[in-house]
C-alpha positions in Angstrom: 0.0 0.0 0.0 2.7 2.2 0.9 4.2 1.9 -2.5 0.9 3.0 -4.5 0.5 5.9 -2.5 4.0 7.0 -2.7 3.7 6.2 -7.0 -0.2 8.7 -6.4 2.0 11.4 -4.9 4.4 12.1 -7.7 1.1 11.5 -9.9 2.0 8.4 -11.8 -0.7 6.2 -12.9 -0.6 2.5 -10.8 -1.7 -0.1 -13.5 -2.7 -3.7 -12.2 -2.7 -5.3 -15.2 -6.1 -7.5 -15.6 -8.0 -5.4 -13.0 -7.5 -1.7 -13.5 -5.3 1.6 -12.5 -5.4 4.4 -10.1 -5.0 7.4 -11.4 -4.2 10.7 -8.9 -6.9 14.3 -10.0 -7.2 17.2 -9.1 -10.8 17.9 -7.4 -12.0 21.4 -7.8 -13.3 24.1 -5.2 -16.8 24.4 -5.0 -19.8 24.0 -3.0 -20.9 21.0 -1.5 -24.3 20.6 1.0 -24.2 19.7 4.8 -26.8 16.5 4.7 -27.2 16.8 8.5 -28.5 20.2 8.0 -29.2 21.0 4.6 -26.3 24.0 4.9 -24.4 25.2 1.6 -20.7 25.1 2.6 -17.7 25.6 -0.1 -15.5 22.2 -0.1 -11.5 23.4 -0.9 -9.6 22.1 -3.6 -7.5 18.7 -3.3 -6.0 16.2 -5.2 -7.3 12.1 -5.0 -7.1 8.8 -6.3 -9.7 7.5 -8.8 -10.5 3.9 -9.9 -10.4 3.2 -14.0 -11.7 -0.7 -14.5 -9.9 -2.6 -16.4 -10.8 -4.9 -19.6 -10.3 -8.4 -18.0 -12.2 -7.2 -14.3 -14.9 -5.3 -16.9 -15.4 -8.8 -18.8 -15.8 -10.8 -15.6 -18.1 -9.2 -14.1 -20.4 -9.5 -17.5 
C-alpha cells in the first residue's frame, strides 16, 4: 500500500494489469451541501485517487 501511495504522490498512474489503474486528479473548489442540516458550505480544492476498470475485471463481471 505504501508503494501505490507513494507512485499517487508524484502523480504516476498505478496499473494492475487484468484489473484496472489508479490514477491521482485534481478535485476542484466548490460548493458541496451539509446532509445533517441542509447547509451550503464551499469544499477546498485537493487532489485524490480515482479507480479506471480494467478490460479483463470489466469482462468478468459480465
Amino acid at each position: 500500500m505504501a508503494a501505490v501511495t507513494q507512485s499517487l504522490k508524484a502523480w504516476a498512474e498505478v496499473r494492475l494489469v487484468g484489473f484496472g489503474s489508479f490514477v491521482t486528479v485534481k478535485r476542484a473548489a466548490g460548493a458541496a451541501r451539509n446532509p445533517r442540516t441542509g447547509e451550503a458550505v464551499m469544499r477546498p480544492a485537493s487532489n485524490t485517487a480515482r479507480f479506471r476498470v480494467g478490460d479483463g475485471l470489466k469482462s468478468a463481471l459480465n
